[in-house]
C-alpha positions as CSV (number, residue, x, y, z in Angstrom):
1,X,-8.9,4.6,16.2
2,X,-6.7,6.0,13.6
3,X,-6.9,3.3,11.2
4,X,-11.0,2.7,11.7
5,X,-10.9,6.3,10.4
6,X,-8.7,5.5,7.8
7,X,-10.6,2.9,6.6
8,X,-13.2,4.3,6.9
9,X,-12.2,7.4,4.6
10,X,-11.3,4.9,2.2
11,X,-14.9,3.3,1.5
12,X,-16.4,6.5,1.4
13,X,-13.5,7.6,-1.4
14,X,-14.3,4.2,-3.1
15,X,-17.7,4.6,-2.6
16,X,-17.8,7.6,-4.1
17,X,-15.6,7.0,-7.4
18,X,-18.3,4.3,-8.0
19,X,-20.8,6.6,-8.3
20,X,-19.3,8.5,-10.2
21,X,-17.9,6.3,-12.8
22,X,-21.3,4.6,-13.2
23,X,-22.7,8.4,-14.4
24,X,-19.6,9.5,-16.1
25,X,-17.9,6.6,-17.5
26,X,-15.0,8.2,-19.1
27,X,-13.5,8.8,-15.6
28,X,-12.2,5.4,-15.2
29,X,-9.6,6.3,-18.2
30,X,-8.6,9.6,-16.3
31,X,-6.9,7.9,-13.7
32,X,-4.5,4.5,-15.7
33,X,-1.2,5.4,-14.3
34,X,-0.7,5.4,-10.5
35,X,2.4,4.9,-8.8
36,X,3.0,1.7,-10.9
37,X,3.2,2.0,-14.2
38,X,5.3,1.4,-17.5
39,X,5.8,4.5,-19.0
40,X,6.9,6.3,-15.8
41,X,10.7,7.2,-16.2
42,X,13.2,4.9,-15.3
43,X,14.5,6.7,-12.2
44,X,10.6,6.2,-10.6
45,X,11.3,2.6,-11.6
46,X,14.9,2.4,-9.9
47,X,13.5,3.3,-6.3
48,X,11.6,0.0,-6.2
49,X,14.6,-2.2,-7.7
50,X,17.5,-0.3,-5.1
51,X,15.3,-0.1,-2.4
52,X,14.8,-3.9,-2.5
53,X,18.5,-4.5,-3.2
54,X,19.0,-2.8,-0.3
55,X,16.8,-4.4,1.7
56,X,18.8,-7.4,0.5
57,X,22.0,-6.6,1.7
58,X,20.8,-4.9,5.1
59,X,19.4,-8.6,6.2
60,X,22.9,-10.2,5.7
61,X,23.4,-8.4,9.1
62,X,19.9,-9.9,10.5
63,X,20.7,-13.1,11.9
64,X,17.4,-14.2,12.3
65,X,16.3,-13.2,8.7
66,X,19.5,-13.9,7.2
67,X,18.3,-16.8,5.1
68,X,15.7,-14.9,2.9
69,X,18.7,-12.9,1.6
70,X,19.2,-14.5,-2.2
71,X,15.3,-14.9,-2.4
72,X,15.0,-10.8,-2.1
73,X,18.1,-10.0,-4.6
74,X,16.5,-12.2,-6.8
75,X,13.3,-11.0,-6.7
76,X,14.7,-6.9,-6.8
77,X,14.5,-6.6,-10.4
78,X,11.5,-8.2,-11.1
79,X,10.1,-6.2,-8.0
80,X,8.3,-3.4,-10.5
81,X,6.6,-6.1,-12.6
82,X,5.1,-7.6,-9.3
83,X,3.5,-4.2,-8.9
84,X,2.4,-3.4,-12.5
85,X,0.6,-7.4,-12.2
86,X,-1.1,-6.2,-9.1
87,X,-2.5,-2.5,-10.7
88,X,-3.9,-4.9,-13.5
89,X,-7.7,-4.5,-13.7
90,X,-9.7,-7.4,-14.0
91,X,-13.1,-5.7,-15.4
92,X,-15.3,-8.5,-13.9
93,X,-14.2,-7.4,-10.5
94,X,-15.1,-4.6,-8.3
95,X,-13.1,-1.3,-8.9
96,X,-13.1,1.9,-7.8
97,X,-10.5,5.1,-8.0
98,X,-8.2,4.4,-5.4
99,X,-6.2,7.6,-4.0
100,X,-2.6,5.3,-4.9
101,X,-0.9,6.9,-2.4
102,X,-2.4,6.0,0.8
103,X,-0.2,6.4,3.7
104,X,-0.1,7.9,7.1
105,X,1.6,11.3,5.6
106,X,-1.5,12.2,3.2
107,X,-3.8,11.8,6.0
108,X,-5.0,14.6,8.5
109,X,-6.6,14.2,11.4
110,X,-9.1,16.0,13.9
111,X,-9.2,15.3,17.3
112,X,-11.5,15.9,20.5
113,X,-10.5,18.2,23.6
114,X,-9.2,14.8,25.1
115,X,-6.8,14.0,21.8
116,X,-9.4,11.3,20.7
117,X,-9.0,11.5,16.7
118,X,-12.5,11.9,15.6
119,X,-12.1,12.9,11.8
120,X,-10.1,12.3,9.0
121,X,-9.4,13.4,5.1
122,X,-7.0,12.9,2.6
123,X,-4.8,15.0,0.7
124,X,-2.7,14.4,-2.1
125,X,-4.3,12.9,-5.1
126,X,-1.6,12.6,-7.9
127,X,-1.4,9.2,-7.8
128,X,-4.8,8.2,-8.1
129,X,-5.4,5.2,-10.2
130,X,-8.1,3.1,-11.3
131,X,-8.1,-0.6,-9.9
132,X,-9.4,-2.9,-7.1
133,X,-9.4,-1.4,-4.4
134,X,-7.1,-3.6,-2.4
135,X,-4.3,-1.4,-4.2
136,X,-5.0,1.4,-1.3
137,X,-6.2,-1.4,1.4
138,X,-2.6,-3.0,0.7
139,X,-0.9,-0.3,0.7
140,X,-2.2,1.7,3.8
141,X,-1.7,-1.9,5.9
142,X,1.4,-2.8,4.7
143,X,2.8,1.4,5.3
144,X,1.3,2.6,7.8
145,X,-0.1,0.0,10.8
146,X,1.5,-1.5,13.2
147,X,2.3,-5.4,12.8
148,X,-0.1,-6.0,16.1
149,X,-2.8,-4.3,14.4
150,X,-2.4,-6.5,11.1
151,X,-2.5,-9.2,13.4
152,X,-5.2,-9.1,15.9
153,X,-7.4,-5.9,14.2
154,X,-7.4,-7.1,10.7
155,X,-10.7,-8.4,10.1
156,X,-12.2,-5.4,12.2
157,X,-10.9,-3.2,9.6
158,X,-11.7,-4.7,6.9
159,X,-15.7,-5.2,8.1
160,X,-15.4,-0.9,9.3
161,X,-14.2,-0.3,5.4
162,X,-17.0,-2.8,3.8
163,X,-19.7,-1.5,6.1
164,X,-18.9,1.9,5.5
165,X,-18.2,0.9,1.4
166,X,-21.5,-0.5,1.1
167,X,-23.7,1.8,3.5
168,X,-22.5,4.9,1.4
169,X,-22.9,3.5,-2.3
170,X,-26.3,2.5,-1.2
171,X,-26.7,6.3,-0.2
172,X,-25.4,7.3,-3.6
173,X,-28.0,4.8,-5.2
174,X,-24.7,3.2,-7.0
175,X,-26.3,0.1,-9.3
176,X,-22.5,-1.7,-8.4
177,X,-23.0,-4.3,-6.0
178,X,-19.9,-3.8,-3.0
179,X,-17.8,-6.9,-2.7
180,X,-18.5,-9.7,-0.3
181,X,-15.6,-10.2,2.6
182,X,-14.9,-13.5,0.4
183,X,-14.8,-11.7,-2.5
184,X,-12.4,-9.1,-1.3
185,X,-10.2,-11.3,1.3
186,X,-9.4,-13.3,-2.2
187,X,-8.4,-10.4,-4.2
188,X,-6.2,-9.4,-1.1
189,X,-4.6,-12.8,-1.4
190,X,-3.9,-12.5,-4.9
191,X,-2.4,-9.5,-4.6
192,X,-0.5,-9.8,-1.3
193,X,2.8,-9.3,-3.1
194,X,1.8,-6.1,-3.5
195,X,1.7,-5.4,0.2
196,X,5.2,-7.1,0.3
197,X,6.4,-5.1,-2.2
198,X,5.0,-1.8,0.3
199,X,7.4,-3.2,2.8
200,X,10.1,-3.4,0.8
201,X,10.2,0.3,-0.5
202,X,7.3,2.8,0.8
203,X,8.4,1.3,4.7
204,X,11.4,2.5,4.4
205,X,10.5,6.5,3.7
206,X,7.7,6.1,6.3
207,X,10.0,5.1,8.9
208,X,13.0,7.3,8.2
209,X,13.1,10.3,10.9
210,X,12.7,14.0,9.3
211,X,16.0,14.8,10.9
212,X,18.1,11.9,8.7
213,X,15.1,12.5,5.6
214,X,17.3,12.4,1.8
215,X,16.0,14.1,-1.0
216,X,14.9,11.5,-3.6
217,X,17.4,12.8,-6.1
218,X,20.3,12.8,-3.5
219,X,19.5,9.1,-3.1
220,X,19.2,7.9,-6.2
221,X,22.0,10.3,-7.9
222,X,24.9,8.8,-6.0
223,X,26.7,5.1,-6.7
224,X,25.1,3.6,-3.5
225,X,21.2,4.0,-2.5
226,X,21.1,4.7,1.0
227,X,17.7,5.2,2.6
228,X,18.5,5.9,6.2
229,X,14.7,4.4,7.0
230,X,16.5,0.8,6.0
231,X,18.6,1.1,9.0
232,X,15.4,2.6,11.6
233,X,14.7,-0.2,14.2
234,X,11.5,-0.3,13.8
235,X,11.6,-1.5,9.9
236,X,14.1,-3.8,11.2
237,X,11.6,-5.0,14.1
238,X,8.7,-5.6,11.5
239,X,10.9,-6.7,8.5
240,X,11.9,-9.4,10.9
241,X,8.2,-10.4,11.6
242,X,6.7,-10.1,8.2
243,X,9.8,-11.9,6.1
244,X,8.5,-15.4,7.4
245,X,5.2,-14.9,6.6
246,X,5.9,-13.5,3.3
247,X,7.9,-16.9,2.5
248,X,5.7,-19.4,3.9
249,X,2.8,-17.8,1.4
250,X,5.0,-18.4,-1.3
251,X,5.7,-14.4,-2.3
252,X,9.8,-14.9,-1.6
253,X,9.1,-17.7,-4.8
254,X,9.6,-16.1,-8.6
């Protein structure tokens, strides 16, 4: 229930930027940066390339993931790159202004008098960036939903968010036609390295517990990066789930 909300937040955001970029034009150049970018400072840089070298050498002690060790520490320092590719705009595709920094900790929720979540919104727009709009549907899947979700739910999502997506820029009489599911199950393809590259670093904070939380400074200031969310059993659970898939689709593969 959480994530149909989620999702469905999401379309109406999209939906929304769409209309109006279509009547103020100059909005799409308002919003280039993101949380991927090249003239962010190196330290903003350096949490993607340790994280993934840390994820590196926290598998040597996971037998049953052991193998995809020298695929990750290669791919660590080309790890930013892989994002900057995916934030990329191809202008012949459908964009939007995605929020960039979509996870389960810039979302409230309302709920019913039985705990039902009925109602969502988003907070925290720094990071908001013009692209496809599989930047945010990458992210939020690949940060904050469960691997069974991704799984089995997947598809349901993804028709909530373009039912919702196309019902609501129909509403705001956008002249953009919405995506097809082809059309946006392909750009989520292309850009699946994205989502691995959500694993590899966002996971981490998103999984850490509040009472072992680091300040970012702290972590990055010292000789060794330690992210105590790298050593949560959960990350390891769906690291250990995820890391095949990631290599049989050829994202392990510079």
């Amino acid at each position: 229930n959480h994530s149909i909300l989620a999702f469905r937040g999401l379309a109406r955001f999209h939906a929304a930027s769409v209309a109006l970029c279509e009547k103020e034009p100059k909005q799409k150049e308002m919003y280039l940066k993101g949380i991927i970018n090249s003239q962010h400072p190196a330290e903003m840089k350096d949490i993607f390339i340790k994280s993934t070298k840390a994820l590196a050498d926290e598998i040597m002690n996971w037998p049953e993931v052991k193998k995809y060790q020298k695929k990750i520490a290669k791919l660590s320092d080309h790890i930013y790159q892989i994002g900057m590719n995916a934030f990329k705009v191809c202008e012949n595709e459908f964009n939007v202004i995605n929020h960039g920094d979509c996870h389960v900790n810039n979302m409230l929720f309302r709920y019913d008098n039985n705990g039902k979540p009925i109602d969502q919104i988003f907070v925290d727009f720094q990071l908001c960036v013009y692209a496809s709009p599989t930047i945010d549907l990458l992210y939020f899947l690949n940060s904050s939903i469960s691997f069974d979700v991704i799984e089995n739910k997947r598809d349901i999502l993804l028709n909530e968010y373009l039912g919702t997506l196309s019902m609501t820029m129909k509403q705001l009489n956008c002249k953009t036609q919405p995506p097809t599911m082809k059309e946006l199950k392909a750009v989520l393809k292309r850009k699946a390295s994205y989502g691995m590259m959500t694993s590899f670093t966002t996971l981490q904070f998103m999984l850490c517990h509040k009472t072992e939380a680091k300040d970012l400074d702290e972590m990055l200031g010292t000789g060794t990066y330690v992210n105590p969310g790298l050593k949560s059993e959960n990350y390891k659970k769906i690291l250990i789930r995820r890391l095949p898939l990631y290599d049989e689709w050829g994202l392990l593969d510079l």
